[in-house]
C-alpha positions as CSV (number, residue, x, y, z in Angstrom):
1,X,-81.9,-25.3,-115.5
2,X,-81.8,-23.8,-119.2
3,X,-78.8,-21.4,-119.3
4,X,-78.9,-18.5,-116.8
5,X,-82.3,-19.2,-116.2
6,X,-84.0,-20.7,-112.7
7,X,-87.1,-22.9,-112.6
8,X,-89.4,-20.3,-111.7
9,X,-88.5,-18.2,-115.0
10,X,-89.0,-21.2,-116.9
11,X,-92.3,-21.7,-115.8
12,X,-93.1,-18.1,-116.3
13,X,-92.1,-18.3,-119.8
14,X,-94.1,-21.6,-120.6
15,X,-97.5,-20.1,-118.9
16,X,-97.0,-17.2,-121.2
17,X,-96.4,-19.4,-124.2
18,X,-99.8,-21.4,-122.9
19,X,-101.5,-18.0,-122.7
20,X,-100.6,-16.8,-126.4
21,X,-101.3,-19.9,-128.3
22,X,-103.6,-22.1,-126.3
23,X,-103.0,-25.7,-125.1
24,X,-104.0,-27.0,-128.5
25,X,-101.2,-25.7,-130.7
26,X,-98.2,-26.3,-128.5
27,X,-97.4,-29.7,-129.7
28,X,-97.8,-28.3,-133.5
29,X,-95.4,-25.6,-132.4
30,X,-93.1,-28.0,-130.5
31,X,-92.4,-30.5,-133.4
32,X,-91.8,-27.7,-135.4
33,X,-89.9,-26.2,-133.6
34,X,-87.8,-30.0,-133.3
35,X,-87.8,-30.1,-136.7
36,X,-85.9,-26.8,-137.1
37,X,-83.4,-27.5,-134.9
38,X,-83.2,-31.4,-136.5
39,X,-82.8,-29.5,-139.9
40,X,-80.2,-26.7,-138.3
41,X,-78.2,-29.7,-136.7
42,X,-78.0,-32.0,-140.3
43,X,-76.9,-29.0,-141.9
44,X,-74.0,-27.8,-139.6
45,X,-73.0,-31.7,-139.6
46,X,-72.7,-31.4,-143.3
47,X,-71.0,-28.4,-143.1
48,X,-68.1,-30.0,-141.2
49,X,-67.9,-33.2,-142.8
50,X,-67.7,-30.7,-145.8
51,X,-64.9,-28.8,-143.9
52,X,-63.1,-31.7,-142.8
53,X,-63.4,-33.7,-145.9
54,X,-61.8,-30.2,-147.7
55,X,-58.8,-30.1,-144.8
56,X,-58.1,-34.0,-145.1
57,X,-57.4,-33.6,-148.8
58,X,-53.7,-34.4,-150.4
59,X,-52.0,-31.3,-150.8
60,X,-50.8,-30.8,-154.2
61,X,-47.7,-32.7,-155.4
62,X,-44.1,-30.6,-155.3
63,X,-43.0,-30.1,-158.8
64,X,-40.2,-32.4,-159.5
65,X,-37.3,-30.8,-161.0
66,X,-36.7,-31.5,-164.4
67,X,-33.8,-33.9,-165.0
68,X,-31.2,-33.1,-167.5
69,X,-31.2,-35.6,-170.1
70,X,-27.6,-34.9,-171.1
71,X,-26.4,-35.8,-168.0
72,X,-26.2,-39.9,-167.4
């Protein structure tokens, strides 16, 4: 079952679907509608390999203290 809904809602939806746009354009609207969520997928994954990438970085260096040349 797809989230909080049950199998007869499902149906119900898809013979609606089948009503609005006919049997011939589901498939055009189902791989485009694959290739959104393809496209919305890539981008989150580069998102958080930019996020992670970002977090795994060296922090900066402490500053050193300067030494006092006088003393040996």
């Amino acid at each position: 079952m797809i989230g909080n809904l049950g199998a007869w809602e499902v149906i119900l939806v898809f013979l609606v679907v089948l009503l609005l746009f006919g049997a011939k354009r589901l498939p055009e609207i189902g791989a485009a509608l694959g290739k959104g969520i393809r496209e919305f997928k890539g981008a989150t994954r580069d998102i958080q390999r930019e996020i992670e990438s970002s977090t795994d970085a060296p922090a900066d260096k402490p500053i050193d203290k300067p030494t006092d040349k006088n003393s040996t």
